[in-house]
N, C-alpha and C positions, 0 to 999 in steps of 0.2 A: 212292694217292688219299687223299684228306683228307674227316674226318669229314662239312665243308660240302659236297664236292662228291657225299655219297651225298644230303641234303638236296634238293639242287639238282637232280639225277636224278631224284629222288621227286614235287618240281616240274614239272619238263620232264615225267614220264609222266601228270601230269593234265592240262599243258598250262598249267598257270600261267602256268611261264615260257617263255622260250624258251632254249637252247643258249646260253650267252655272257651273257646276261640275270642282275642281281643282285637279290635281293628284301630287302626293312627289316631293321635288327635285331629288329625285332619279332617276324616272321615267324620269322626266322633261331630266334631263341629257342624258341618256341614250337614248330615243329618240331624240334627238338634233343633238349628235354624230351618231346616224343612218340617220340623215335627211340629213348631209352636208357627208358623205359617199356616199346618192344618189346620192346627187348634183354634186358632183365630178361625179362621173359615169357618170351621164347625160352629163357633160361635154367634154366628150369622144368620143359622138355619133355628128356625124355634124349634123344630122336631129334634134337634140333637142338642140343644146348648142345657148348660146346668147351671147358668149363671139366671137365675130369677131374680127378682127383689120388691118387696111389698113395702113401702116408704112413705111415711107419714111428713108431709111438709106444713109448714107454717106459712101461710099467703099475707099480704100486707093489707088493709084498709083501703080502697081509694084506687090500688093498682092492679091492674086488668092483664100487663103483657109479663111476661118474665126468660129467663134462661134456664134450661135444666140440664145440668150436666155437674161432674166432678169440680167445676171450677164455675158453676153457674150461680145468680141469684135464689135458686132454689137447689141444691147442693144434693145431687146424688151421689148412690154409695158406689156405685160404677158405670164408666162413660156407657147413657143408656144409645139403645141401637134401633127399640120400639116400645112403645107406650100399650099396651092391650087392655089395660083394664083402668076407672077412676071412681073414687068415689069422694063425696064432700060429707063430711062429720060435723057435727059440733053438735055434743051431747046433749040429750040421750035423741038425738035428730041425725038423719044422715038423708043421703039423695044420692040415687045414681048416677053420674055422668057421663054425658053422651059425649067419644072422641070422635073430632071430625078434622078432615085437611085444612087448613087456612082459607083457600079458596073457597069452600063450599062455607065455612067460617060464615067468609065478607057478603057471600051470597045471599045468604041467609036469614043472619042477626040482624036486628031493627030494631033498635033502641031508641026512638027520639022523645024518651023522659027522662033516659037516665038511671034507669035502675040500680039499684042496689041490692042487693043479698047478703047473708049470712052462709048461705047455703051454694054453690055454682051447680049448675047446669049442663053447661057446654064447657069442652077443655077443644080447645084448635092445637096441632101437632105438626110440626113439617120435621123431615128429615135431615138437619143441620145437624154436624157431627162435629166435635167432641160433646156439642153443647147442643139440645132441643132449642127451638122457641115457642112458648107457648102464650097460647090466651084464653084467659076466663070471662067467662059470662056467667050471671051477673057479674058486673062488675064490685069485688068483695065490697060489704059492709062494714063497719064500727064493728070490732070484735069478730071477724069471719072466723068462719070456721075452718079445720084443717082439710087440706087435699090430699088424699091416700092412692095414691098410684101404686101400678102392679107395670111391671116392665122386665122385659129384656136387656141383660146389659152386657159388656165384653165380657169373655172369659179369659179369668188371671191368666197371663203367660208362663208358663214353668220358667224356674228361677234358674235352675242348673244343672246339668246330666245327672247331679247328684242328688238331686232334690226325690222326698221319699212321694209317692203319690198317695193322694187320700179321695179317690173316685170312686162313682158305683162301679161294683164290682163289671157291670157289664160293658165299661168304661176300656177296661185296660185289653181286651181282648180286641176288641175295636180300632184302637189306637192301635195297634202292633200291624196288624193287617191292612188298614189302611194306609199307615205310612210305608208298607211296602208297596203298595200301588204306589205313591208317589214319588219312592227312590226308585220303580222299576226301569225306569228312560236312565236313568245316569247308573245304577250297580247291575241292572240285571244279567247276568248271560246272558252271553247269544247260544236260542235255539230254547230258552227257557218258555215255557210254557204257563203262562200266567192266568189260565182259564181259573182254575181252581183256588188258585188265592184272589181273583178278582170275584167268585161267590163267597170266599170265606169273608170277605170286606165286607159286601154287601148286607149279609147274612148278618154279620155280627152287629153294625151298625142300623139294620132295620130293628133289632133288638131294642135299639135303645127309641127308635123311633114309636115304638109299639107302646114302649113304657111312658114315653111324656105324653104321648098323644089319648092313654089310657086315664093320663091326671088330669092335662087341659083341656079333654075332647078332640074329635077329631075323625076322621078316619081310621083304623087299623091298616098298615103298609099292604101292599099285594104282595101277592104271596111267589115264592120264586117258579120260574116253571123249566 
């Protein structure tokens, strides 16, 4: 399926259009830019996003503070949104790393020799955006070893109505129905009754909720009543 025909789905479920039926560029437009507005959103939530990434970086000697982002001194592969998981490598050696806020960071750490490592410990994370700031402890050794981070990061924005999608499958069903809830205030009829596609939304998108939360742990969603 192509980016227009989740559009035209989210159309046909308020009854806009009909099945086969084309709507303006106008239109076209304007839901397009509401549909990758969800999609950002959804990208926000860990229970729906499909944008993971497991990222092995290289740390410097001597330096403790860094940037992590797309355009950061430690170079992500997409602007991250959260950090969840870290570990420090340097073969056949590794260590878990414990994430903590900056504040509880300063609270904390006490250092007054100086330490050094091969290995870190502690990773400190604030929520600065496009770019993290981070700090390690120890502060690396001569030859540190790598830091492997697992995180959250944005999800790609679709490129153009035209663009083919390549999502789980339980992806595209989700999309269509929610982004009728979201064009429902600007196309819906009046008199239209949105009970039913506001469970088919829910429904569909708990779905996907059930699935990540099945991989990373979690809860299973409650159930509808």
């Amino acid at each position: 399926n192509l980016v227009s025909d989740i559009i035209n789905e989210a159309l046909a479920d308020l009854g806009v259009i009909r099945p086969g039926e084309t709507i303006s560029a106008t239109v076209l437009a304007d839901c397009f830019m509401r549909l990758n507005q969800m999609w950002a959103g959804w990208g926000a939530e860990p229970d729906v996003t499909n944008a993971q990434y497991h990222q092995t970086l290289t740390v410097t000697a001597g330096t403790s503070a860094y940037t992590f982002g797309t355009g950061g001194t430690l170079v992500a592969t997409a602007a991250p949104i959260k950090i969840y998981g870290a570990q420090s490598v340097s073969a056949p050696f590794r260590n878990a790393v414990k994430i903590t806020s900056f504040a509880d960071f300063d609270a904390t750490i006490t250092d007054p020799m100086g330490t050094t490592s091969v290995l870190a410990s502690v990773l400190a994370v604030d929520n600065a955006y496009p770019s993290m700031n981070l700090k390690i402890f120890p502060v690396p050794a001569t030859s540190p070893g790598s830091l492997v981070l697992d995180y959250q990061g944005v999800m790609t924005a679709f490129a153009a109505t035209s663009t083919s999608l390549a999502l789980h499958p339980a992806f595209e069903e989700a999309l269509h129905f929610g982004l009728a809830m979201v064009l429902l205030p600007r196309y819906g009829r009046q008199g239209f009754d949105p009970a039913v596609l506001a469970a088919n939304a829910q429904n569909s998108k708990a779905r996907i909720v059930e699935l990540n939360r099945s991989i990373n742990g979690g809860p299973a969603p409650a159930p509808e009543r």
